[in-house]
MIVO-509518 format. One record per atom (N, C-alpha, C): x, y, z. Coordinates in steps of 0.02 Angstrom, whole numbers, plus 32768, in hexadecimal, padded with zeros to 4 digits. Layout:
N
XYZ ...
This chain:
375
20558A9F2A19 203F8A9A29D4 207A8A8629A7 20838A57296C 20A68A422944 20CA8A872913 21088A852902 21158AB928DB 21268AA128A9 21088ABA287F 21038AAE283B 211C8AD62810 21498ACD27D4 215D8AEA2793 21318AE1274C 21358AF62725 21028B0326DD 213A8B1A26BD 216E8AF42687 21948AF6265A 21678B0B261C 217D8B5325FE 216C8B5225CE 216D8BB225BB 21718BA7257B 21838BF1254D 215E8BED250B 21408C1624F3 211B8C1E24B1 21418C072468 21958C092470 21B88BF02441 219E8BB2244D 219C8B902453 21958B382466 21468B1F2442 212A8B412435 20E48B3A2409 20D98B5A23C2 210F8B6523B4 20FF8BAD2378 21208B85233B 213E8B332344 216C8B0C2304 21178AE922E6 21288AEB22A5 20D98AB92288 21308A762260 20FC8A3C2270 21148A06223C 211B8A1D2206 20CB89FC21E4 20D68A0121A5 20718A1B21A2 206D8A3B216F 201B8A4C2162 20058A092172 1FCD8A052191 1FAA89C321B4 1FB989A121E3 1FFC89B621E8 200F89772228 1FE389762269 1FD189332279 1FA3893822B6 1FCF894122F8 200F895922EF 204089672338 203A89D7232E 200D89DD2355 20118A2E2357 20318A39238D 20738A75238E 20738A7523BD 205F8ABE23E5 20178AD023BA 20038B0323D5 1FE58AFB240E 1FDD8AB72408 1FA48AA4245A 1FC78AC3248F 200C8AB3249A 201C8AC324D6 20118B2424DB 20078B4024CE 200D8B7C24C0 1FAD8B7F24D2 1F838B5924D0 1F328B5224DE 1F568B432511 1F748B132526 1F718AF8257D 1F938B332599 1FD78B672592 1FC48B8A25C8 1F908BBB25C3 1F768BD92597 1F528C112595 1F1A8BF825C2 1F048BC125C1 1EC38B8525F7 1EE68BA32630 1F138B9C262C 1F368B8A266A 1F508BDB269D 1F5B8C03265A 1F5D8C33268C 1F198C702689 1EE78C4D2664 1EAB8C6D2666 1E9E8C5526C0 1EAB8C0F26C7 1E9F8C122722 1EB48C40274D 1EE68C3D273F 1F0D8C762773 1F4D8C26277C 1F528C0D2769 1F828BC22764 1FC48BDA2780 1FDD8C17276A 201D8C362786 20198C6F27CB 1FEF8C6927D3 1FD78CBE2801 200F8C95283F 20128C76285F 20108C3D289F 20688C3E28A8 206C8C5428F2 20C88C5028EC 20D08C082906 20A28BDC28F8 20C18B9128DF 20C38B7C28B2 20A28B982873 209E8B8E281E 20C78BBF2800 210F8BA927EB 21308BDA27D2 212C8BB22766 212C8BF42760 214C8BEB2708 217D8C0A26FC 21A48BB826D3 21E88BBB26DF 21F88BC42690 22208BE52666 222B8BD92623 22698B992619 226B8B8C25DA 22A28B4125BB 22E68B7325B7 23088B3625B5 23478B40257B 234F8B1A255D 237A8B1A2526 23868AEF24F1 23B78AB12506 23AD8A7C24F8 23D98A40251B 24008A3424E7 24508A342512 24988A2D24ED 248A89E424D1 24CA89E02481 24E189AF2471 24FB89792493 2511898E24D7 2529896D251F 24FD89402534 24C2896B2528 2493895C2557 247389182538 2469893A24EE 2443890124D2 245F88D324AD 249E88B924B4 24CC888624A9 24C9885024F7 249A88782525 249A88442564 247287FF2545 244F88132505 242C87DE24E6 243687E6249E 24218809247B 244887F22431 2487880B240D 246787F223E6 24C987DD23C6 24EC883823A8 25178831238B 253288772380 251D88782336 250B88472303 2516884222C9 24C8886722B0 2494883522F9 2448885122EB 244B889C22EC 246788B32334 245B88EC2347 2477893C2304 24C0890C22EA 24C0895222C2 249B893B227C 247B88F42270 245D88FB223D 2411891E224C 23FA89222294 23B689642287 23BD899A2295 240A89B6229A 241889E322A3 24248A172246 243E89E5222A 244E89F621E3 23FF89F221BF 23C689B821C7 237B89BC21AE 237C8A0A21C4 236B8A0321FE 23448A562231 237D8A9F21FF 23AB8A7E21EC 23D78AD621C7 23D58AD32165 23A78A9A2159 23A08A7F2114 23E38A7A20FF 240A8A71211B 245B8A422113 244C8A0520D4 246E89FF209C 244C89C02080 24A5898320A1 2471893F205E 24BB892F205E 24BA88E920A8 248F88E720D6 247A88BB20F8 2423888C20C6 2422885D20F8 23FE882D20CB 23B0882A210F 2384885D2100 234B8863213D 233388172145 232D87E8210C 231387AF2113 232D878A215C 237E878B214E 23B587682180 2386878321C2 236C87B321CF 236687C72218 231C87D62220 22ED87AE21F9 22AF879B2203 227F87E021E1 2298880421C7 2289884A21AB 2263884F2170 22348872215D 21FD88592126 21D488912120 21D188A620FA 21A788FC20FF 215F88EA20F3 214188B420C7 210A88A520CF 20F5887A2105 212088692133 212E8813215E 2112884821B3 2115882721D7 210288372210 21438875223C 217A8872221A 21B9889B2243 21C288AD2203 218E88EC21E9 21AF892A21B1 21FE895821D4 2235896821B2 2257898E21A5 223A89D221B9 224A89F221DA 222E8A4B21C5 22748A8721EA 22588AB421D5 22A58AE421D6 229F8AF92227 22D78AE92258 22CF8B00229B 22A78AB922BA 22AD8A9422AF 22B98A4422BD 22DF8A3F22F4 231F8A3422F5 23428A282310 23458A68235E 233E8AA12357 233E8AD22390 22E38ABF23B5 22BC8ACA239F 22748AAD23C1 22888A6C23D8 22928A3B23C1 22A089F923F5 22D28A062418 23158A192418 23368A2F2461 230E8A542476 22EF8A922466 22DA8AAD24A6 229B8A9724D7 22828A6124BB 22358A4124D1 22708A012506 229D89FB24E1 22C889C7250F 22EA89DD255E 22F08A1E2547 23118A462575 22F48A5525AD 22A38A672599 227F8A7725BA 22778A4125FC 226889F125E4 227689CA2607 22B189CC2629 22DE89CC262D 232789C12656 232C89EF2690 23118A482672 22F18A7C2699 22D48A5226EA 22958A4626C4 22738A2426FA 229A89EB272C 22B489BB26FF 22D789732725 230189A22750 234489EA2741 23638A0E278D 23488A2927A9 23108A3827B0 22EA8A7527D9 22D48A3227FF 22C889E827F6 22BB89C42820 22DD899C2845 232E899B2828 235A8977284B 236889A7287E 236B89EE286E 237D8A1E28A7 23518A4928CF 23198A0F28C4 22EF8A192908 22B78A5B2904 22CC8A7428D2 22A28AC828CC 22568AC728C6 22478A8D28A8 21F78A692896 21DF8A1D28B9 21AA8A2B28B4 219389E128CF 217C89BD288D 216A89E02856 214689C72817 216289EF27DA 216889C92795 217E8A002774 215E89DE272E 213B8A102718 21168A0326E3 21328A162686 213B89F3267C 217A8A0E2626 214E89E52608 21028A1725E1 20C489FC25B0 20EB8A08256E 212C8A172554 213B8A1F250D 216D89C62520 217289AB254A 21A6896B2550 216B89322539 217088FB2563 216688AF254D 21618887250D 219288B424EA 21B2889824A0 21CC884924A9 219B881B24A7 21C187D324BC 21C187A8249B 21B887B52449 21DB878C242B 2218877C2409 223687CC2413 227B87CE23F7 229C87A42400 22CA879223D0 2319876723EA 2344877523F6 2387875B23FC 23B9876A23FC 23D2877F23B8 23B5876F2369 23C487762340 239887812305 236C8789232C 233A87A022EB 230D87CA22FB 22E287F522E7 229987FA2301 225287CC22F9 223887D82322 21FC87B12311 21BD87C82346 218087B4230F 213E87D4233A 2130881E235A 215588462318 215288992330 217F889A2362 21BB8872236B 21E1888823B7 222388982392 224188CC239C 229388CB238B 22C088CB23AC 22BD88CF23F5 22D888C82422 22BB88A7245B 22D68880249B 22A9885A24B2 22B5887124EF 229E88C3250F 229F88D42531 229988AD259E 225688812592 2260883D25C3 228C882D25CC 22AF880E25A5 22E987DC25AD 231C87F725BF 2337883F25A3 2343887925C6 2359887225FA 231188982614 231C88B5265E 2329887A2682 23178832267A 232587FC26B4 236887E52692 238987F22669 23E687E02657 24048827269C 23EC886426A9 23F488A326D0 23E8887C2722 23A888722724 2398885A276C 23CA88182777 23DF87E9274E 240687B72768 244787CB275C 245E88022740 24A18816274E 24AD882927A7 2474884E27C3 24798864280B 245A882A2832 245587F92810 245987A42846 242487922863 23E287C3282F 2391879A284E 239187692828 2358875F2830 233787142826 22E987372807 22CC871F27DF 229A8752279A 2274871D27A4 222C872D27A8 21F88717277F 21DC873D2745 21C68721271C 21BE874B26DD 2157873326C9 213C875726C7 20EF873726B9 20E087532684 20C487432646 20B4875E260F 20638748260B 204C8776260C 2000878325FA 1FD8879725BE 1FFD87A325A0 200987B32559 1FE087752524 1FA9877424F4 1F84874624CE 1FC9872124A5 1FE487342499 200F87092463 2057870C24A9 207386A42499 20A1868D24B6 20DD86C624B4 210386BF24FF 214486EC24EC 218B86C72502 218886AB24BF 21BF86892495 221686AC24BA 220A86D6249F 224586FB249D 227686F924F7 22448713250A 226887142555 225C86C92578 223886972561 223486592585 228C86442554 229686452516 22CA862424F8 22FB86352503 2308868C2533 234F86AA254B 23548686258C 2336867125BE 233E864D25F1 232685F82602 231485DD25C6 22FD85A725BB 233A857025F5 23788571260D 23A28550262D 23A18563266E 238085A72696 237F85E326C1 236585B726E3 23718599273A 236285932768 233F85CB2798 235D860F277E 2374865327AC 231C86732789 2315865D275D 22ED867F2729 22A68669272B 227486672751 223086462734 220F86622706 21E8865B26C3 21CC86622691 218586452695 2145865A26A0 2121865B268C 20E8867C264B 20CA86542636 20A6866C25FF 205C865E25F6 2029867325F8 1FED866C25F9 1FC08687259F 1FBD865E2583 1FBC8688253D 1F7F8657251C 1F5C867524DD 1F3B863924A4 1F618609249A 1F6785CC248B 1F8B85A4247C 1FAA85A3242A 1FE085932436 201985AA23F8 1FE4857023A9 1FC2853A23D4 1F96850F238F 1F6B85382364 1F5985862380 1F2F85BB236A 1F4585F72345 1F7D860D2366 1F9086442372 1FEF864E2371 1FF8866D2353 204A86872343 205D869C238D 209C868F23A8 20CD8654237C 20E08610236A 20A285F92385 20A185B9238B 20C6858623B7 20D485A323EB 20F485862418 20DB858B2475 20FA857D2490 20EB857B24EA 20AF854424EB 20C4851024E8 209A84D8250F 20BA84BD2534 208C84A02571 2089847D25A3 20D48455259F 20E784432567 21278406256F 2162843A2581 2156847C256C 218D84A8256F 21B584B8259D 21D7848725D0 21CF849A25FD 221D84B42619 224284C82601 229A84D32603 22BD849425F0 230D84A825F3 2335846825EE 2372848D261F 2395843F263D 23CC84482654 23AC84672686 23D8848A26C5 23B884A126F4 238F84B72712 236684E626B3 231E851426B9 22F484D526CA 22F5848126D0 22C0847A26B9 2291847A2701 2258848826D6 221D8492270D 220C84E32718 223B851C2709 223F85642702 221D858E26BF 220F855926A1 21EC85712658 21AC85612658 215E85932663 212585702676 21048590263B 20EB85572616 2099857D25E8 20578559260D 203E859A2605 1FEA857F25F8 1FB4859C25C3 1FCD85712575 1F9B8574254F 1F5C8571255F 1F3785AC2532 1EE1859D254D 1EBB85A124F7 1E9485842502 1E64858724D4 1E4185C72499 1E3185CC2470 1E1686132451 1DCD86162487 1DD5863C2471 1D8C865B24A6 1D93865124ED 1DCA863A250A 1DCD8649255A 1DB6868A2563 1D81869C259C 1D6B86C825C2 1D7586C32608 1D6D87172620 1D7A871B265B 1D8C86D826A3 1D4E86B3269D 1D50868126DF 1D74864E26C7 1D81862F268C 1DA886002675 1DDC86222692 1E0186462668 1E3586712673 1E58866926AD 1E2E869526DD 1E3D869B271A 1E3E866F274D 1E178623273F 1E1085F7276F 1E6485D0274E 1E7585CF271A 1EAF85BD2715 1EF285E32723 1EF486272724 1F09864D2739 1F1F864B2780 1EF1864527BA 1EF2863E27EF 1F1785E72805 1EF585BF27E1 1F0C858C27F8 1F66857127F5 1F7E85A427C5 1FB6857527AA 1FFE85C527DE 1FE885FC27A3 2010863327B5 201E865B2810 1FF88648282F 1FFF86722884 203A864D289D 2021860C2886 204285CA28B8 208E85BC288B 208F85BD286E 20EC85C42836 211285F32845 20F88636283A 210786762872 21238688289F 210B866328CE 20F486702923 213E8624292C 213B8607290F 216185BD290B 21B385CE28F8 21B085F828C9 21EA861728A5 221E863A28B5 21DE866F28EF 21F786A22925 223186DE28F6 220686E828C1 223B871428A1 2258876728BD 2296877E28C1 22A487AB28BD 228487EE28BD 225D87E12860 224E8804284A 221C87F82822 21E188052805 21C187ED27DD 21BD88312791 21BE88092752 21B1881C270F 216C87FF26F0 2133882A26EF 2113882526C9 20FD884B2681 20EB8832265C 20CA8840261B 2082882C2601 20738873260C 20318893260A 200C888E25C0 201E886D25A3 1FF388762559 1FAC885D255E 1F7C88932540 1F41888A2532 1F19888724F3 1F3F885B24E5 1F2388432495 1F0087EC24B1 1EFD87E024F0 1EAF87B12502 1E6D87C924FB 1E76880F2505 1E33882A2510 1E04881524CA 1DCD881624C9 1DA087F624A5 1D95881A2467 1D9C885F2469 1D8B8874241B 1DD4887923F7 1E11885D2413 1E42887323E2 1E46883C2398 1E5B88732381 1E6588542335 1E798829231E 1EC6880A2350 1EEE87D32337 1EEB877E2361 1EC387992397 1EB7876523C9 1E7B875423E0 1E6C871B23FE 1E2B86FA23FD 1E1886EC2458 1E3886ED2480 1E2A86F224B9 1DEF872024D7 1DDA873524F5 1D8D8758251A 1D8D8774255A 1DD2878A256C 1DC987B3259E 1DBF87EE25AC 1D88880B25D4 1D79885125E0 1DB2887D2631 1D9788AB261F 1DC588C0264F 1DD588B72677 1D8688A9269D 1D91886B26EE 1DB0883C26EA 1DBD880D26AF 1DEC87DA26C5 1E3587E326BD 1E4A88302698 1E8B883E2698 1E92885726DB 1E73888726F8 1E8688AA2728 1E9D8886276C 1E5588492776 1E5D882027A4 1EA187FE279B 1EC487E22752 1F1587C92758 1F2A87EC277C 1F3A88252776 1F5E88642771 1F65887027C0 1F39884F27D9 1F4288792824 1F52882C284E 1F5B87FA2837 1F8287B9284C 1FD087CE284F 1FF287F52817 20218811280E 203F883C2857 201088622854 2015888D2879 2024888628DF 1FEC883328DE 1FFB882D291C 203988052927 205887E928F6 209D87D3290B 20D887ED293B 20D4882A2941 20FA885A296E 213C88602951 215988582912 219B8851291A 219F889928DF 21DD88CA28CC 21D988EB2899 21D788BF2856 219E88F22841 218388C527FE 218C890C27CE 21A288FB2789 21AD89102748 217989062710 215589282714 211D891526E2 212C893526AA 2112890B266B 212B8923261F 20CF891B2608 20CF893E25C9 20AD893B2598 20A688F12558 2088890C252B 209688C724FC 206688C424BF 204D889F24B4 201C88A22482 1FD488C92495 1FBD88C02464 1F8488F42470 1F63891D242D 1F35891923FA 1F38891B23D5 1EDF894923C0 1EB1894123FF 1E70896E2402 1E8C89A62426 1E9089E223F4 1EAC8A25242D 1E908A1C245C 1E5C8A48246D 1E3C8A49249E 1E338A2024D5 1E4389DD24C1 1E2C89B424F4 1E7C89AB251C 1E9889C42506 1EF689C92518 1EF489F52549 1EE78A2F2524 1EF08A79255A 1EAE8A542596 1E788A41259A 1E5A8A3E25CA 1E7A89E42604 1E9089C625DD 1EA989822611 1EDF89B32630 1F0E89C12618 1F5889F3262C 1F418A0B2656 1F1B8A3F263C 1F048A5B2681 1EE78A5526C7 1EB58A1926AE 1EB489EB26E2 1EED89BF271F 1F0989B726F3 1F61899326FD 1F8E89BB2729 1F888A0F271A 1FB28A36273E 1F948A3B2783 1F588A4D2781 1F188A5C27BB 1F278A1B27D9 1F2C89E227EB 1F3F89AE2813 1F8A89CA2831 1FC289D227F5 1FF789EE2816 20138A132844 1FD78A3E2844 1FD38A6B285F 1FA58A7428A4 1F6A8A3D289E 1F518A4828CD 1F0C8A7728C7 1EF08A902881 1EC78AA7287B 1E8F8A8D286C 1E628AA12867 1E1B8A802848 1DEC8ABB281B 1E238AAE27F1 1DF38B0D27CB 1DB28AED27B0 1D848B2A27B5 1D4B8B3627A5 1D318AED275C 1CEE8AEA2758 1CE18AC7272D 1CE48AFE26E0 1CCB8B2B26F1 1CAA8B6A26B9 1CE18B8326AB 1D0C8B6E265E 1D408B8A264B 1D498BC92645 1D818BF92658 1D6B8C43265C 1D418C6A262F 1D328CA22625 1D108CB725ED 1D468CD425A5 1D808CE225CA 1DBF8CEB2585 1DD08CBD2564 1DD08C942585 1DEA8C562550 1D9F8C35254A 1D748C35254D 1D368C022529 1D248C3024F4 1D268C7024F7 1D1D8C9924E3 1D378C93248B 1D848C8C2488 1D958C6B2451 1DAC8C3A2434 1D938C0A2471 1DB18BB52453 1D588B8F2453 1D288BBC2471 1CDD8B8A245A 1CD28B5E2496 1D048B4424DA 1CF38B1724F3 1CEA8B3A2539 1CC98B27255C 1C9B8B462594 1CA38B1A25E2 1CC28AD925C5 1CB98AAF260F 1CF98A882612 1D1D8A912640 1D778A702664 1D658A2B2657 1D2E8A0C2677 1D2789B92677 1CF389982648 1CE6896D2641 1CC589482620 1C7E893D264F 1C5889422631 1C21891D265D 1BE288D4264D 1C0588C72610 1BE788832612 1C1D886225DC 1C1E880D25DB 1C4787E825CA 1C3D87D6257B 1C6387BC2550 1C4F87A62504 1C1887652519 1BEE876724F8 1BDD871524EF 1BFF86EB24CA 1C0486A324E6 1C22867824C0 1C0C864024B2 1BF48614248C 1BD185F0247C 1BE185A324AD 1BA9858F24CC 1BB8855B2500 1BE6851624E9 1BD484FC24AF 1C1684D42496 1C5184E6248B 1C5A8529247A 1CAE8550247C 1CC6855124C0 1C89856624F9 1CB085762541 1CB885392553 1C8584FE254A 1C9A84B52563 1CEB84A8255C 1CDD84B4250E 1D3284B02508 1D7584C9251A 1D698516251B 1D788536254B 1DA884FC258D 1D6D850425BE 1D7184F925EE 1D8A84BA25FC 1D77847C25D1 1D8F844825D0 1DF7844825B2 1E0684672589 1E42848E258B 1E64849A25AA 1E4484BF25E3 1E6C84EA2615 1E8184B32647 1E5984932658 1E3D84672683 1E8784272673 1E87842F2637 1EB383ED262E 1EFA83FE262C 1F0384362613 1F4984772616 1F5E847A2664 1F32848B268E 1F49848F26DB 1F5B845E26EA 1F49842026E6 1F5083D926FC 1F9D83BC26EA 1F9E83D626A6 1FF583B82682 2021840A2696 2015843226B3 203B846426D1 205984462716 202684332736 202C841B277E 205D83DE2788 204183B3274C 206A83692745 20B5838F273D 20BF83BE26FD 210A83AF26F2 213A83F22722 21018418272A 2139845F275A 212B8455279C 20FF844D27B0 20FD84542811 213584262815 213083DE2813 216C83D72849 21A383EA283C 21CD8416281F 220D842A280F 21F38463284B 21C884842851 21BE84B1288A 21A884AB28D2 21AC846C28C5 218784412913 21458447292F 2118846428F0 20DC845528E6 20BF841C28D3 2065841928F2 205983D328E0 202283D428C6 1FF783B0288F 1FBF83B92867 1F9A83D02882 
């Protein structure tokens, strides 16, 4: 059986943005209680592991020193820095708030946690749901990320001389960690997201494809609004096993964000749980130690129940459909999976599909042969 870790501590959910912000990070705090309403930890192959806070050391492996003590001085209401300079905006998408700066190291930390427990062999899987912060920069924040925990842990894994695939599953492009390795031969980057013509940040298309040595190592596949499950997944399958498997990575990094799923607030994609879960366990048969992160996600509920779904592959479980009675009890929701799909109106899925269809085609043209794949 796979051994698996679950990064995570109740400090790590307890920071709010700002009143309204659609980034809670109480969800994670719903995903374990899901999670250990299963019995998710009972198993001496499912251990829960707590964070630490990730050094200035650490996180100078990617940004600058100037960013880092300027959110260090925001997070202690230090004045006297300029929040604009570093993408900062209290009404803007990356509010300021007090203890800023200690919650993103320790959500960062939490990741790195995981990346040694997997270089040194202790886990086969390691799950850090407060990580896949991937739009951060080196110098700014951006898209609710203040640190870019991803980019992170694979600057960590290529210090000890693997070779990373990185898959982001996540509805909105991830900018951040494709632009820290954008030259990375060592580094593959994939991204499977809405297309940036829709949806913030407006970037990862098909042309994207690295420079200088990366090129051919930098893969998008924009999809359409309203992609559902079989779209999804028939592109999914076609492009991601075979890049992979081609790549022969080390190690694999994925990012788990479920802000595709169909009722979230900020995104337009239509996937139900079956078509996350089914990704999720493509992941899984790769065989190599894999690092799974968190990410967007923005319908509680539907967070704590994909996650949970997400771990239960990790793990090797198949919990029950009938969510326990403690937790439905006070969250209202009664069933782990989904059991029927959104409708989508047949000229949207045409399009859809015709989309996808044409996205795989200019994937194949410009990345397989750098991998010695062929259309």
């Amino acid at each position: 059986m796979r051994k698996a870790a679950f990064l995570y501590e109740e400090s790590l959910s307890r920071h709010e943005l700002r009143d309204g912000h659609p980034m809670r990070p109480v969800r994670l705090q719903y995903t374990f209680d899901l999670l250990q309403a299963y019995g998710a930890f009972d198993s001496e192959s499912s251990s829960l592991v707590l964070p630490r806070a990730a050094t200035d050391e650490e996180l100078e492996w990617l940004h600058t020193k100037d960013y880092i003590t300027a959110v260090r001085a925001f997070s202690s209401g230090t004045g006297g820095i300029d929040p604009v300079a570093y993408n900062f905006a209290n009404q803007g998408d990356n509010p300021i708030y007090p203890g800023m700066y200690e919650a993103a190291a320790l959500s960062t930390g939490a990741t790195l946690v995981a990346a040694e427990m997997l270089v040194n062999r202790q886990v086969d899987v390691a799950f850090s749901i407060s990580g896949g912060l991937h739009h951060a920069a080196a110098n700014h924040a951006s898209g609710f990320c203040v640190f870019n925990d991803p980019a992170l842990a694979i600057k960590y894994f290529r210090q000890q001389g693997l070779r990373v695939a990185y898959v982001d599953i996540d509805a909105h492009h991830g900018d951040g960690v494709q632009e820290a390795f954008f030259d990375d031969d060592q580094v593959l980057t994939i991204s499977i997201h809405e297309s940036g013509q829709y949806l913030f940040p407006g970037t990862g298309f098909v042309s994207d494809i690295g420079v200088g040595k990366g090129t051919g190592y930098s893969v998008n596949l924009p999809l359409y609004p309203y992609t559902g499950d079989e779209i999804y997944l028939e592109a999914f399958y076609d492009i991601v096993p075979s890049l992979l498997q081609a790549f022969a990575p080390d190690v694999l990094v994925s990012q788990l964000g479920i802000d595709s799923y169909h009722s979230d607030p900020l995104t337009h994609l239509q996937l139900t749980t079956r078509g996350y879960e089914e990704a999720i366990r493509q992941f899984a048969k790769l065989g190599v130690p894999w690092l799974a992160l968190g990410g967007g996600g923005y319908d509680l509920m539907a967070v704590a129940r994909a996650w949970t779904l997400a771990y239960g592959v990790m793990v090797e479980q198949d919990w029950p459909d009938r969510i326990p009675d403690s937790f439905a009890a006070q969250h209202g929701v009664t069933r782990l999976r989904d059991d029927a799909a959104p409708e989508v109106p047949t000229n949207v899925y045409n399009d859809a599909r015709r989309h996808a269809e044409e996205t795989r085609l200019q994937v194949k043209e410009k990345i397989f042969p750098t991998h010695g794949l062929s259309g």
